[in-house]
C-alpha positions as CSV (number, residue, x, y, z in Angstrom):
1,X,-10.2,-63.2,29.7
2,X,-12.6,-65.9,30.3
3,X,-14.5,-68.0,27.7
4,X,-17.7,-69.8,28.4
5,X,-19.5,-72.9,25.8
6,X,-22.6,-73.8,26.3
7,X,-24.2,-76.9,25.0
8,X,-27.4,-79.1,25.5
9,X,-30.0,-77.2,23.9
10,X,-32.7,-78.1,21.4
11,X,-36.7,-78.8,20.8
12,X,-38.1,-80.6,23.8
13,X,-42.0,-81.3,24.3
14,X,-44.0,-79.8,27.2
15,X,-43.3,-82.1,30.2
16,X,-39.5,-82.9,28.9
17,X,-36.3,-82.7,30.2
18,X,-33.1,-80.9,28.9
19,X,-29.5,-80.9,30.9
20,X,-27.4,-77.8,29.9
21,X,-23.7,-77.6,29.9
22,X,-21.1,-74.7,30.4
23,X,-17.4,-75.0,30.1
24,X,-15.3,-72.4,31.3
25,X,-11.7,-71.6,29.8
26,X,-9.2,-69.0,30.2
27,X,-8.2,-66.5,32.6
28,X,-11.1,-68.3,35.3
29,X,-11.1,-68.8,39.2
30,X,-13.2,-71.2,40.5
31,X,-14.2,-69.1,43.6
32,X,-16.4,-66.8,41.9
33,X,-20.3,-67.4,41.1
34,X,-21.7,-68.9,37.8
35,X,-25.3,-68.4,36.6
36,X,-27.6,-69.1,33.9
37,X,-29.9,-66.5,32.1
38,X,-32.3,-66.7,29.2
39,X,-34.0,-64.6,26.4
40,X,-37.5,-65.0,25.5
41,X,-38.1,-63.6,22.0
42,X,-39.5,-60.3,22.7
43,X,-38.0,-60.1,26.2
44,X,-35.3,-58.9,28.4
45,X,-32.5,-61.3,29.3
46,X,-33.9,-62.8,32.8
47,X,-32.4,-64.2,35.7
48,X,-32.4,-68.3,35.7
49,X,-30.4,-69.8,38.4
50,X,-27.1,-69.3,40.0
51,X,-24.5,-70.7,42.1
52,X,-21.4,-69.7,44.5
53,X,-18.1,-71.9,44.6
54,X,-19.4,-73.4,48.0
55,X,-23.0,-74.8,46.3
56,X,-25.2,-72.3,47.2
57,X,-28.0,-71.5,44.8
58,X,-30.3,-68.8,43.8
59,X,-33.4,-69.5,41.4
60,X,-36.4,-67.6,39.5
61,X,-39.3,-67.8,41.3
62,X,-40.8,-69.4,37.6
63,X,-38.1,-72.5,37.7
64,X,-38.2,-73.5,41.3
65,X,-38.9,-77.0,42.2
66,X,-38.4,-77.4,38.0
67,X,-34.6,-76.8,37.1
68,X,-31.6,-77.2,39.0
69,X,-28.0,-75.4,39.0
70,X,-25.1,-77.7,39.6
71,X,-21.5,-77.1,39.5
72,X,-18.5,-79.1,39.2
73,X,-15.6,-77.0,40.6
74,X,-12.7,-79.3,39.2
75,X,-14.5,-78.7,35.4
76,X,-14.5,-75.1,35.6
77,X,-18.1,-76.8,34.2
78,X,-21.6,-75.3,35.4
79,X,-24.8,-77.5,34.4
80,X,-28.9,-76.5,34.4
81,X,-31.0,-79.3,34.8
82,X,-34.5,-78.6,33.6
83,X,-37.3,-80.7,34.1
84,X,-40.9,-80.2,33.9
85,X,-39.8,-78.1,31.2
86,X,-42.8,-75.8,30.1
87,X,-44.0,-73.5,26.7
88,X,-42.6,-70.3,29.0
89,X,-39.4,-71.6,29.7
90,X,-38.5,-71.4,25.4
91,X,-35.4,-69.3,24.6
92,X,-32.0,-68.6,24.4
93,X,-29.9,-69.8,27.3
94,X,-26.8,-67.8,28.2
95,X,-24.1,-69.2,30.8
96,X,-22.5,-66.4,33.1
97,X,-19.5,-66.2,35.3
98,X,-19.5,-63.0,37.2
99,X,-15.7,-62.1,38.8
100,X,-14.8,-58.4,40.9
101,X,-13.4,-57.4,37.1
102,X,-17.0,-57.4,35.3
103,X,-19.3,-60.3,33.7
104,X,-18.3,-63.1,31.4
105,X,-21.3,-64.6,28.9
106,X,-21.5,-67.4,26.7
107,X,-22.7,-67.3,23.1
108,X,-25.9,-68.9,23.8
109,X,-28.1,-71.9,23.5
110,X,-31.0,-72.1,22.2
111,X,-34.5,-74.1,24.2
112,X,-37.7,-74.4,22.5
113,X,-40.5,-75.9,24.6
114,X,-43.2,-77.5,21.7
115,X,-45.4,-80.3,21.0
């Protein structure tokens, strides 16, 4: 069983940066991918950013150029980088590690985008 904590979140004005952190723990290889979603209230969960154990990335059409996925293999430790950060990017931010045995989430962070 694997156990993901996320951290970094809070109220950031339009324009602002935020760095998110996810820790993974337990039963965890470090060959499989890691992501971030989020949930605008309202919303379904959506598709952020993710990224293999080699570096490569995927991203929302909505965050390119904006955030950044890194990944820090020897930390079992996934980070989102957001800059530029916008009204639309508010909500709850989940980490995800996806293995062959089914999807791992975090509990959440929450990012509120306000002046």
């Amino acid at each position: 069983q694997v156990q993901l904590a996320e951290s970094g979140g809070g109220l950031v004005q339009p324009g602002g940066s935020l760095r998110l952190s996810c820790t993974a723990s337990g039963s965890i290889f470090s060959i499989y991918p890691m992501g971030w979603y989020r949930q605008a209230p309202g919303k379904q969960r959506e598709l952020v950013a993710t990224i293999t154990f080699g570096g490569s990335t995927n991203y929302a059409d909505s965050v390119k150029g904006r955030l950044a996925i890194l990944r820090d293999n020897a930390r079992n430790t996934v980070y989102l980088q957001m800059n530029s950060l916008k009204a639309d990017d508010t909500g709850v931010y989940y980490c995800n590690y996806q293995s062959p045995t089914g999807a791992s989430w975090g509990q959440g962070t929450q990012v509120t985008v306000s002046s």
